[in-house]
N, C-alpha and C positions, 0 to 999 in steps of 0.2 A: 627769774621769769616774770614776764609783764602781767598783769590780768588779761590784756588781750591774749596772750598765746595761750596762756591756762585754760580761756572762756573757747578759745579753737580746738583745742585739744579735746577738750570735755563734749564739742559740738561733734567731733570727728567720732569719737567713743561713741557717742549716742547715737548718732548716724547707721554704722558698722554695726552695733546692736540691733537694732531695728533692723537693718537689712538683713543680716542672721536670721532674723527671725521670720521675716515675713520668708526668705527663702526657704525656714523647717518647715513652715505650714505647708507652700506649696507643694515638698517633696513628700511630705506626713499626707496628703488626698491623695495622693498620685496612687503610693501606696497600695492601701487599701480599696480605692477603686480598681486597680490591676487583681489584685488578690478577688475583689469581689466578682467581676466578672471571669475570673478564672472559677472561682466555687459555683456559677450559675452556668459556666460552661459542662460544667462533670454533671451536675444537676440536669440537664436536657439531654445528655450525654444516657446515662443513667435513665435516665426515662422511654427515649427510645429502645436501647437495651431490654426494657419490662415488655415493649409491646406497645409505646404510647401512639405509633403514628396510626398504627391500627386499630389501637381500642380506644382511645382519645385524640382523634385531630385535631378537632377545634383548641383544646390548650396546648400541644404539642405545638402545635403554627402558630399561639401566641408565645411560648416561650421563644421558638427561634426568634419572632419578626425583634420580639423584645432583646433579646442577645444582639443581630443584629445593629440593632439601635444602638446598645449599650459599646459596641465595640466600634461604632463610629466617632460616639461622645467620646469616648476615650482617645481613638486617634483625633478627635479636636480638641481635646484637651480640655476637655466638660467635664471633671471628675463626680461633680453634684450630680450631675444627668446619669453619666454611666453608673455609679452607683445604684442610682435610686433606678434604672431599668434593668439591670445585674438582680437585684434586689425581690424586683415584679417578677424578671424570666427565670428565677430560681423558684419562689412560688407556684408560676403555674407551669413550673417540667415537676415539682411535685406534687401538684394535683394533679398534674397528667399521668405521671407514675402511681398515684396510689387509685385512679381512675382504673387505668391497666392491671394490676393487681385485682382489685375489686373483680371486674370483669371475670378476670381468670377464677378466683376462688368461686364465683358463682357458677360456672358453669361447668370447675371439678366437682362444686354440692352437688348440682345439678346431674352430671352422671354418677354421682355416691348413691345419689337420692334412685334413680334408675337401674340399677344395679343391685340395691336392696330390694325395690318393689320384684325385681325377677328373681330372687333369691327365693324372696318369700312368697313368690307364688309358685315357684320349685317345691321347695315344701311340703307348702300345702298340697299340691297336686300328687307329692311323696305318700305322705300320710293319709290321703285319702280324703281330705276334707271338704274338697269342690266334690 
């Protein structure tokens, strides 16, 4: 073999390397922005289930608008984008959800709390103390 064919061969290998390569990266984004918008999807998902469109709308209609977004970047092939708004609308469908939760637990205190004041003023009105 000449050095020219050797120095083609070796240009061809390097080539077909580099191409490998840059094609892992693009399918290694793809990836995990599919997966990521799919866990922000269960996450809003998840959050209306709690109760968030009615105890939290304002972050309940950002996480959608952000999904949304995120599943557009995705079908243009924005994996940076859909990631990083997958990311944001998983956030706030979990503040939405622990907003919702919140909510609820104050307002089962709240009749706990109602419930005892008439207990004990059953009671009291039992034993004679008013």
């Amino acid at each position: 073999m000449t050095t020219q064919t050797k120095t083609n061969q070796l240009f061809k290998v390097v080539c077909a390397g580099a191409l490998l390569s840059l094609a892992a990266c693009g399918t290694s984004q793809k990836a995990p922005a599919t997966a990521d918008v799919a866990v922000s999807r269960n996450a809003v998902e998840n959050a209306v289930s709690a109760g968030a469109a009615d105890l939290a709308p304002a972050e309940i209609t950002a996480a959608r608008s952000k999904m949304m977004r995120a599943n557009e970047a995705l079908a243009a092939k924005d994996y940076t984008l859909a990631r990083t708004l997958a990311t944001e609308a998983q956030a706030d469908a979990k503040l939405a959800q622990s907003k919702a939760n919140s909510t609820k637990a104050n307002a089962a205190a709240n009749a706990l709390d109602a419930d005892l004041r008439i207990l004990r003023d059953e009671v009291e009105r039992a034993n004679g103390v008013r």
